[in-house]
N, C-alpha and C positions, 0 to 999 in steps of 0.2 A: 503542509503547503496549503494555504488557502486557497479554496477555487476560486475560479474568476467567471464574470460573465455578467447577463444581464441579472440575474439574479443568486448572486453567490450566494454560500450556506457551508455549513460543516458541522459534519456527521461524524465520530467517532465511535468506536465498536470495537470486538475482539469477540472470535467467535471461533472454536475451537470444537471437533466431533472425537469423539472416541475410537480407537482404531479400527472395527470392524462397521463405521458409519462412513467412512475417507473413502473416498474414490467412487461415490456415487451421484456426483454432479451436483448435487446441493449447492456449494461454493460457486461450481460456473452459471447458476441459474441465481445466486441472488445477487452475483458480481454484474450480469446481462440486464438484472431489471434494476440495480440501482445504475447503472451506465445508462439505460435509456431515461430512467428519471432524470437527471442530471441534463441531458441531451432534452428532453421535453422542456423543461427549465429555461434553456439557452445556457449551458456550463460549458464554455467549449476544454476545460482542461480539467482530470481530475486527478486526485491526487492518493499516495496509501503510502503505509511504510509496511517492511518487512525487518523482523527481529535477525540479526547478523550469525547466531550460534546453529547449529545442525537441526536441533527442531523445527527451525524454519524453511528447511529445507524444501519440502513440498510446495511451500507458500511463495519461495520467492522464482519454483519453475513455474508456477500459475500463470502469476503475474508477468514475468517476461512473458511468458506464448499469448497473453491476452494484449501487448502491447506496451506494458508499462516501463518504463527507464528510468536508472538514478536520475535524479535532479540534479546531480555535480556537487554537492556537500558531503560528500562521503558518510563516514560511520558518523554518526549523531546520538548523546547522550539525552534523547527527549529531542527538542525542537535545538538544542546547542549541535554545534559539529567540534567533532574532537577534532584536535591538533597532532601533527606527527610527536613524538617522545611523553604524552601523557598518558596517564595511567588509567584504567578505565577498569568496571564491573563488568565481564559478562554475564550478562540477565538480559532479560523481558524490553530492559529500556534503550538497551543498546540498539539502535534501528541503523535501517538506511529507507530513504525519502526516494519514493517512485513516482510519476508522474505519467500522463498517458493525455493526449491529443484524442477528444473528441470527434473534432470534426475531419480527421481522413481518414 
């Protein structure tokens, strides 16, 4: 989802710790400073995706409790949205598109 705003931009990333690194707030402190960058900016909406399979499981309670919501395009093969009855890889590219408000 492209952001929007007086100075849009997009950033892309993947950034993954090893299991005895998880759960030491690293993620919620570089989520805090790229959201206020963004916010310094003028981005009033940003945007992220989470991978749909159980690895991502962590990832996508993050993100709800920090605000973020589907977009309404549901599961998504890359930037495409799949359709009900096709057939689809579970992998990495399988996402769903989250979205979060800025400004309240």
């Amino acid at each position: 989802m492209p952001a929007s705003g007086a100075a849009a931009f997009r950033w892309s990333t993947s950034l993954v710790w090893p299991g005895p690194f998880r759960r030491q707030g690293v993620a919620t402190l570089l989520m805090d400073a790229a959201e206020q960058l963004a916010r310094d900016r003028g981005i009033a909406t940003l945007g992220i995706t989470a991978g749909l399979f159980d690895e991502y499981g962590p990832a996508q309670r993050l993100y709800g409790r920090r605000g973020y919501i589907p977009d309404g395009r549901g599961a998504c093969q890359g930037q495409r949205p799949q359709s009900k009855g096709m057939r689809v890889t579970i992998d990495d590219d399988l996402i769903m598109w989250l979205s979060k408000d800025l400004l309240s």
